[in-house]
VMD Tcl script that builds the backbone (N, CA, C; Angstrom):
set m [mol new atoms 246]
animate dup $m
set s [atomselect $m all]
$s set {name element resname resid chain x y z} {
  {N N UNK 1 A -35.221 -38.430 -7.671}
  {CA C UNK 1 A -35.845 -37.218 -8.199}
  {C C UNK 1 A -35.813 -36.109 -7.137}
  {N N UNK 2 A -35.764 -34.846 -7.813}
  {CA C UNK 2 A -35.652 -33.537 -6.825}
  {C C UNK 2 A -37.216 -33.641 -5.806}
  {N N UNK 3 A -36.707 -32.683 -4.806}
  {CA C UNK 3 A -37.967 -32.702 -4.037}
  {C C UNK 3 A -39.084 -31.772 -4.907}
  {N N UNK 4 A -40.256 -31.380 -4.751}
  {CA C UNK 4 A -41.625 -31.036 -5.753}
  {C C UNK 4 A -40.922 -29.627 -5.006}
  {N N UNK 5 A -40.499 -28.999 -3.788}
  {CA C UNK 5 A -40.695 -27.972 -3.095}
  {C C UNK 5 A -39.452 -27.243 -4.133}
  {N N UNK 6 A -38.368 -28.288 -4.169}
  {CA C UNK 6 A -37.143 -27.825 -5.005}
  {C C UNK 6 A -36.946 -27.502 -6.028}
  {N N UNK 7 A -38.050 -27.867 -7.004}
  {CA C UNK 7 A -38.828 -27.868 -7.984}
  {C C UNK 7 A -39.235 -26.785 -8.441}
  {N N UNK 8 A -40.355 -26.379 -7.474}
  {CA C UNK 8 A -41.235 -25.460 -7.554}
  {C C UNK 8 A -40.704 -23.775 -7.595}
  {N N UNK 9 A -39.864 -23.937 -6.611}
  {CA C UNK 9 A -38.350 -22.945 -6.352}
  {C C UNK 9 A -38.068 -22.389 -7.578}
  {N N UNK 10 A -37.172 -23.928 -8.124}
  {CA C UNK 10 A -36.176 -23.506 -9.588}
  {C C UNK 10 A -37.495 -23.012 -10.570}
  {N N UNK 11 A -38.291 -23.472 -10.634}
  {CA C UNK 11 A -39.228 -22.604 -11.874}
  {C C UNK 11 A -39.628 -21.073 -11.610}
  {N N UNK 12 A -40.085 -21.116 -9.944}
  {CA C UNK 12 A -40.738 -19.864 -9.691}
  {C C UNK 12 A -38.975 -18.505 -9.687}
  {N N UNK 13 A -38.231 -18.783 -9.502}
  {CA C UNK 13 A -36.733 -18.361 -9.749}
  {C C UNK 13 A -36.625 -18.097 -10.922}
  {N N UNK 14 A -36.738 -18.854 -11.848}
  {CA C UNK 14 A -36.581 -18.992 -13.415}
  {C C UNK 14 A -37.646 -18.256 -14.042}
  {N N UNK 15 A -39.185 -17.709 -13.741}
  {CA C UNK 15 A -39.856 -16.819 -14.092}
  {C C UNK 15 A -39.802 -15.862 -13.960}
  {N N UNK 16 A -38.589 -15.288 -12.720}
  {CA C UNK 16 A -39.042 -14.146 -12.195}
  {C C UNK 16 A -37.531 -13.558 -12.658}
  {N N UNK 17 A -36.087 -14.528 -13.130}
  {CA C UNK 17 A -35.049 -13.737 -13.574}
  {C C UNK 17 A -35.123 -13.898 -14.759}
  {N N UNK 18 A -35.566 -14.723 -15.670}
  {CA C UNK 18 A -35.750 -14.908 -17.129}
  {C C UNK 18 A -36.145 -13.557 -17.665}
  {N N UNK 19 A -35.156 -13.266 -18.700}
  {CA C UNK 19 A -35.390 -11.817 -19.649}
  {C C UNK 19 A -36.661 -12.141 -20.197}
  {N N UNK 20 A -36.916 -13.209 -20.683}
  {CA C UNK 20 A -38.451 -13.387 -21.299}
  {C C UNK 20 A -39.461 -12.913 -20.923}
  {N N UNK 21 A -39.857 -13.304 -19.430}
  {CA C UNK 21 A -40.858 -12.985 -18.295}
  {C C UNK 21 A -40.893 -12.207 -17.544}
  {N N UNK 22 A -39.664 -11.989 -16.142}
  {CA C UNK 22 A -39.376 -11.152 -15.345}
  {C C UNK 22 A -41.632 -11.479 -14.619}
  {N N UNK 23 A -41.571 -12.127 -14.355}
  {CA C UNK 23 A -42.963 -12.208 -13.679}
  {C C UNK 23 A -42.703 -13.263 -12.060}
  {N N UNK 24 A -43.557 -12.021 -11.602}
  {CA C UNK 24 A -43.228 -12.331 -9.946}
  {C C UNK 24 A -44.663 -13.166 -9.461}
  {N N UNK 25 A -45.511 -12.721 -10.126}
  {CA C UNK 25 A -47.031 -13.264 -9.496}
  {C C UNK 25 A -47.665 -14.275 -9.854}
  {N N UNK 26 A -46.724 -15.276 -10.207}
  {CA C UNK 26 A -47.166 -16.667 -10.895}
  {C C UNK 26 A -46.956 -17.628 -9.819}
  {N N UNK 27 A -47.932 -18.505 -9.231}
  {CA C UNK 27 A -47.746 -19.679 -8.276}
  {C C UNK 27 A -47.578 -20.618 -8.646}
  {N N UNK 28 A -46.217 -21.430 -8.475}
  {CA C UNK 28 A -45.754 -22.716 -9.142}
  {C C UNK 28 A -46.271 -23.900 -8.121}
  {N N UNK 29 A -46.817 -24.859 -8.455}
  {CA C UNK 29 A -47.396 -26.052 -7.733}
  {C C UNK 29 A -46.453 -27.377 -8.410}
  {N N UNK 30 A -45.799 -28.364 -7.837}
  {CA C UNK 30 A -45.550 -29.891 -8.337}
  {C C UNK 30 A -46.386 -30.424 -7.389}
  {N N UNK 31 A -47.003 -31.360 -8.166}
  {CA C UNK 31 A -47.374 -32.424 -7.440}
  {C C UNK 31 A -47.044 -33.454 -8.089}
  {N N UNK 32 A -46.241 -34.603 -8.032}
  {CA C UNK 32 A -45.975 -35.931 -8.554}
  {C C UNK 32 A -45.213 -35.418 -9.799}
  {N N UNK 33 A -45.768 -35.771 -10.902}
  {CA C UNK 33 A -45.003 -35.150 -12.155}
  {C C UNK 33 A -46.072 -34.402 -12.910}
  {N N UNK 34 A -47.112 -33.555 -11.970}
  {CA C UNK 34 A -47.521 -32.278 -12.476}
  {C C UNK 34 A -47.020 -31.673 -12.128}
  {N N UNK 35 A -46.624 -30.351 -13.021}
  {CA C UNK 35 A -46.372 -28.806 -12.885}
  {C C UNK 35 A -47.458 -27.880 -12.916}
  {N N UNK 36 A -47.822 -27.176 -12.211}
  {CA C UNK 36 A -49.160 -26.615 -12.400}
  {C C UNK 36 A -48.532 -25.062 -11.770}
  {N N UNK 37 A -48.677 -23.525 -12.835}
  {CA C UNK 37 A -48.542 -22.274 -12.855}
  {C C UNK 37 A -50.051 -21.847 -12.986}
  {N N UNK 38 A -50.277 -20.840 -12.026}
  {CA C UNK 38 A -51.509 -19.875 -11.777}
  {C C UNK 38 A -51.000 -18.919 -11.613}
  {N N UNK 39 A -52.702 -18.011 -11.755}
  {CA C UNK 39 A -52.177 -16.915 -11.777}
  {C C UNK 39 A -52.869 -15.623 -12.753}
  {N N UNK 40 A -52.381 -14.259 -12.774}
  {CA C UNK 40 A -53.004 -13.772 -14.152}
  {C C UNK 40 A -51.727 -12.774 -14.390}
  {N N UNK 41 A -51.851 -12.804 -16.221}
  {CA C UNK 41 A -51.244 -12.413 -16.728}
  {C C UNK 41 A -51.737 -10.968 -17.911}
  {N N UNK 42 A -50.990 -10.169 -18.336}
  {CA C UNK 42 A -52.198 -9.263 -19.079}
  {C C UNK 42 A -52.353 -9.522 -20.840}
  {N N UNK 43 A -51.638 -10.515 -21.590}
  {CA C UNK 43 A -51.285 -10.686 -22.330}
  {C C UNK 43 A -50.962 -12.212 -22.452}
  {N N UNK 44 A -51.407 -12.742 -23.666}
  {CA C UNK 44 A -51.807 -14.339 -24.124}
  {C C UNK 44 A -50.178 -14.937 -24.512}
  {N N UNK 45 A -49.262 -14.326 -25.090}
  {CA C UNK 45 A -48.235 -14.244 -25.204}
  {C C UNK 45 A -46.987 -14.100 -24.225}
  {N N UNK 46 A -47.277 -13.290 -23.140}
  {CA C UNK 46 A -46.684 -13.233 -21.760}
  {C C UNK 46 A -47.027 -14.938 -21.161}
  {N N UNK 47 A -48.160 -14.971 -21.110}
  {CA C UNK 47 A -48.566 -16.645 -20.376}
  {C C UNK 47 A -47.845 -17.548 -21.621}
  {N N UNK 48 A -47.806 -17.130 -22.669}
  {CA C UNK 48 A -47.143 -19.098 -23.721}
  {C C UNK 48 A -45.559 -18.534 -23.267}
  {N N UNK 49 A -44.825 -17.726 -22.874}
  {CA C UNK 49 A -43.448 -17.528 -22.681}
  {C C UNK 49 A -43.342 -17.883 -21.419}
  {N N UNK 50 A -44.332 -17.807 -20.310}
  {CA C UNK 50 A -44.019 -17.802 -19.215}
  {C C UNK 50 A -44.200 -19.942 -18.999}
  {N N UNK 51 A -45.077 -20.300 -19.737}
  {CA C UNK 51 A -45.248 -21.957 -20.123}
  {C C UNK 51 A -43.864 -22.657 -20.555}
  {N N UNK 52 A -43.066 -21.662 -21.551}
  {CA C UNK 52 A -42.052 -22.512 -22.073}
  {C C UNK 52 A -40.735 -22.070 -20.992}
  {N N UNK 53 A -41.049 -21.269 -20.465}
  {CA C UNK 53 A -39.498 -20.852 -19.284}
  {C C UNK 53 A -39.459 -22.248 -18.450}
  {N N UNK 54 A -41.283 -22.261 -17.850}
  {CA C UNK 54 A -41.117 -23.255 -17.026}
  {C C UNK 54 A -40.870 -24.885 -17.315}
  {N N UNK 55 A -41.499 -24.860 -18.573}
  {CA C UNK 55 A -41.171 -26.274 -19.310}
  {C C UNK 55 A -39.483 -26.364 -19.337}
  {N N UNK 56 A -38.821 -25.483 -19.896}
  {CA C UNK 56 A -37.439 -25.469 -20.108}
  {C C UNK 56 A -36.369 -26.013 -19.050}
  {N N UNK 57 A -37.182 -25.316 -17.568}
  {CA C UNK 57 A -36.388 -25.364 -16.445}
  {C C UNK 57 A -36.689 -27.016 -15.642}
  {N N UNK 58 A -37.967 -27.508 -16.314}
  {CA C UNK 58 A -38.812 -28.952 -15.205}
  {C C UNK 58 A -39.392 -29.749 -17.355}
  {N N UNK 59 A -38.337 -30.130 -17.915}
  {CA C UNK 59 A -38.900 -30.770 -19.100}
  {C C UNK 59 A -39.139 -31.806 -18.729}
  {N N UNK 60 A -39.245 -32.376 -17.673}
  {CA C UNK 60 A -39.567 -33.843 -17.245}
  {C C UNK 60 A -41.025 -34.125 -16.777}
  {N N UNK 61 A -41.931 -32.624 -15.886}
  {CA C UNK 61 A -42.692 -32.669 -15.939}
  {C C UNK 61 A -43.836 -32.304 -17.054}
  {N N UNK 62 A -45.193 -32.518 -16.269}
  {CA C UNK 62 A -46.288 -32.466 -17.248}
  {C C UNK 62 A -46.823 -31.144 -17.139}
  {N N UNK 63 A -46.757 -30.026 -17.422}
  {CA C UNK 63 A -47.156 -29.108 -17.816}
  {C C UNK 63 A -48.427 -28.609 -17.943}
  {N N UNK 64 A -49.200 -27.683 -16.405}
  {CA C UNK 64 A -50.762 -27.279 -16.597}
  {C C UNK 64 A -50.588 -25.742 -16.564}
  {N N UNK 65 A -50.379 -25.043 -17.906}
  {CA C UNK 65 A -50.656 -23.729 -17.363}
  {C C UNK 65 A -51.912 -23.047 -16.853}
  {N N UNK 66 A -52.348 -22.837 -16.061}
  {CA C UNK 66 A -53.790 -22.449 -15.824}
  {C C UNK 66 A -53.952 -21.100 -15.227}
  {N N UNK 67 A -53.124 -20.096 -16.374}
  {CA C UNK 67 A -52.557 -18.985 -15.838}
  {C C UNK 67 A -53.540 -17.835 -17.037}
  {N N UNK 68 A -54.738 -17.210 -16.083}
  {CA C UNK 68 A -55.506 -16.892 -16.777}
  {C C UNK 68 A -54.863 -15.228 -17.562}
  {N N UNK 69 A -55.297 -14.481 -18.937}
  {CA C UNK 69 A -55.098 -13.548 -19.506}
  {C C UNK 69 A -56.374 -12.599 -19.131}
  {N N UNK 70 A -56.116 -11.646 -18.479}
  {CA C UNK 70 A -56.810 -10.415 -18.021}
  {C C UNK 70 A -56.480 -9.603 -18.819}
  {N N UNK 71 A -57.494 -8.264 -19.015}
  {CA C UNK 71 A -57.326 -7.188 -19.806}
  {C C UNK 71 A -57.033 -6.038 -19.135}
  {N N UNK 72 A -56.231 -5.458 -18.930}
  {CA C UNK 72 A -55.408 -4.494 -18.523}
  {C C UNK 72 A -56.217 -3.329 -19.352}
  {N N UNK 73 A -57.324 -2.721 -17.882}
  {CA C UNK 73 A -58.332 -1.317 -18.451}
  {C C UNK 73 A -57.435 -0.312 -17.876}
  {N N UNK 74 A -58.175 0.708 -18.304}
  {CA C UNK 74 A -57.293 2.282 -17.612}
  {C C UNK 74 A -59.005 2.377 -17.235}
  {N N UNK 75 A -58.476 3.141 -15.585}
  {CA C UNK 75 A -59.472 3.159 -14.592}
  {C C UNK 75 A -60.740 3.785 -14.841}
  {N N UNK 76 A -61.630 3.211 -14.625}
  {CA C UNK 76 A -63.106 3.969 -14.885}
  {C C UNK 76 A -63.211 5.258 -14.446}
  {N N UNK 77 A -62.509 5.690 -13.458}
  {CA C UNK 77 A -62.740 7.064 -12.731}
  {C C UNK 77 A -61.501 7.382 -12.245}
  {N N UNK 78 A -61.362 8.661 -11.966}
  {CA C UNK 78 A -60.153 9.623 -11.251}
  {C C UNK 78 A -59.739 8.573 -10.058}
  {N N UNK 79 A -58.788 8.144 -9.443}
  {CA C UNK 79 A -58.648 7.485 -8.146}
  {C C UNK 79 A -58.053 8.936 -7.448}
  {N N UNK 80 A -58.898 9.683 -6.507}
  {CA C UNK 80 A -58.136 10.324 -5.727}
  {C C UNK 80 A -57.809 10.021 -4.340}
  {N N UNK 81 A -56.684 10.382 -4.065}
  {CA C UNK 81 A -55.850 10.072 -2.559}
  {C C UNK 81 A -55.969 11.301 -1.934}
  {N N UNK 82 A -56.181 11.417 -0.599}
  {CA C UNK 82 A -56.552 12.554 0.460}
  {C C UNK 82 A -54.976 12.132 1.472}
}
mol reanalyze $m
mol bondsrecalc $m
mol representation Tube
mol addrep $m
């Protein structure tokens, strides 16, 4: 079996060139024959695409997405820069 590090690589690679996802801020973990993705995403639908890229690329492992959906506000106040 591949190494977990080699692993972890090809998925986090595969999230971030996949037309599906294109997502850079997801942390891929193997341990044994868990797969475990963290992280936040802004959209519930972005995280089940970003689940099946990685399933696609590691179908051998067991699959924990624990890649939470945040709500993407527009800022409470002016942000000004000096």
């Amino acid at each position: 079996m591949e190494a977990p590090q080699y692993i972890a690589a090809r998925v986090q690679r595969a999230l971030a060139e996949d037309g599906r996802t294109h997502e850079l801020g997801i942390r891929v973990d193997v341990r044994g024959d868990q797969l475990f993705l963290r992280g936040q995403v802004t959209g519930e639908q972005h995280r089940e695409e970003l689940g099946k890229v990685a399933h696609e690329v590691a179908p051998e492992l067991h699959l924990h997405n624990e890649i939470q959906v945040v709500e993407a506000t527009e800022p409470r106040e002016e942000e000004h820069l000096d």
